[in-house]
Each structure stands twice: as C-alpha cells, then as structure tokens.
N, C-alpha and C positions, 0 to 999 in steps of 0.2 A: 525885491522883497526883503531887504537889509545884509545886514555882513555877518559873516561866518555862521551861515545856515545851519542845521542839524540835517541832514542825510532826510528830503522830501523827494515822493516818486511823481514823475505828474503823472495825471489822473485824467482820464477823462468823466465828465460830469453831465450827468442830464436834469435839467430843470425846467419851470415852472417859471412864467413871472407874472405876477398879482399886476392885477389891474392898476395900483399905484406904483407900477416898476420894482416892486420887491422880488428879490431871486429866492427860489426855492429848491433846494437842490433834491433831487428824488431818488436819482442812482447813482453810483461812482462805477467806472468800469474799467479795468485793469491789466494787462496783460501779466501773465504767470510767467516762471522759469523753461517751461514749454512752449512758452510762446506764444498759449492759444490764450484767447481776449475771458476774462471772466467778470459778471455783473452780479451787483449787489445791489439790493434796494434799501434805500435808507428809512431805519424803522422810525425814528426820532430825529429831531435838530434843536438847537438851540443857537440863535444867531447872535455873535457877536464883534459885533462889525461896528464903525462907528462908536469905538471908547475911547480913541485918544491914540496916540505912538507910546507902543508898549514890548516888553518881552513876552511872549504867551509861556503857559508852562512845561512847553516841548523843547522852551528854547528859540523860536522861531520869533523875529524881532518884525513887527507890522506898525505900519501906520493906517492915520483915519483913510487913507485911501483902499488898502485891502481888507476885501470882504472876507470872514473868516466863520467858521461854521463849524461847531462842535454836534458830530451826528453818531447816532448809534448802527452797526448795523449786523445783519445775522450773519455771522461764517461756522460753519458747520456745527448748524445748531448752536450759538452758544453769540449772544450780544456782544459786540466790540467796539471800543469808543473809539474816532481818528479825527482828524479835525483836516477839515479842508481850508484853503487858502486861495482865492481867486482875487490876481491883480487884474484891472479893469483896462489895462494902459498895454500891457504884453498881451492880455486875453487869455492867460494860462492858469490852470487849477493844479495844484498842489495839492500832497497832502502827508501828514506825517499819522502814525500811530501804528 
C-alpha cells in the first residue's frame, strides 16, 4: 500500500457487496489495549476508490488498485471520521484516524 506509511492498525471489516460487486463496508472491528475485540457500525461512507495514484490526507500513498473508504462512526456517543484502506491483492483492511 506504498512507502513510508503513517502508523495504520489493521482492522477487521464487515461488509456488504451489491449486486454489481460494489463493497460496502458496514462495521470495523478492533481489538482495544485489553485485548478484548470492540465493534462499531459505520454510520456513513463515502467511497473513494478508483481516483488515480495519489497521497490521501492522512498521508497514506494509494493507487487505483486500493479501495479506500472515508466512513463516519459513533465512539462514545460522539461521530468520528477514519478512513479505511483495503488492498485486494494481500486481502487486508487498514485503517487510520
């Protein structure tokens, strides 16, 4: 997913795919400092995927092959934005924020 990354955690992701193969990611789920696994449902998305080989504004360098997902979602009461990153080739989700 390019060189000299910004500090991304993987993630595991649960999704959705549309009848035309579209991915839709619905939960992110995480493991805490205690180790125990915690899940969030993604309130929002906006996909951006498919714009070209670019730097994102996290820092995180993508090309048109990884799929990249800027999603909202609720931690303790309160919306947060993170953007997910799933390369198709390794199979692994990413994500920073």
């Amino acid at each position: 997913m390019g060189q000299n990354l910004p500090a991304l955690k993987a993630v595991e992701v649960i999704c959705q795919h549309g009848k035309d193969g579209e991915i839709v990611p619905m939960r992110i789920r995480l493991t805490d400092e205690d180790g125990l696994k915690q899940a969030f449902r993604i309130k929002e998305y906006r996909d951006l995927s498919h714009l070209g080989t670019r730097t994102m504004p996290d820092g995180v360098y993508v090309t048109d092959k990884i799929l990249v997902y800027e999603c909202r979602i609720l931690v303790f009461d309160r919306l947060r934005m993170v953007r997910l990153y799933y390369d198709p080739a390794a199979m692994i989700w990413k994500m920073s924020g």
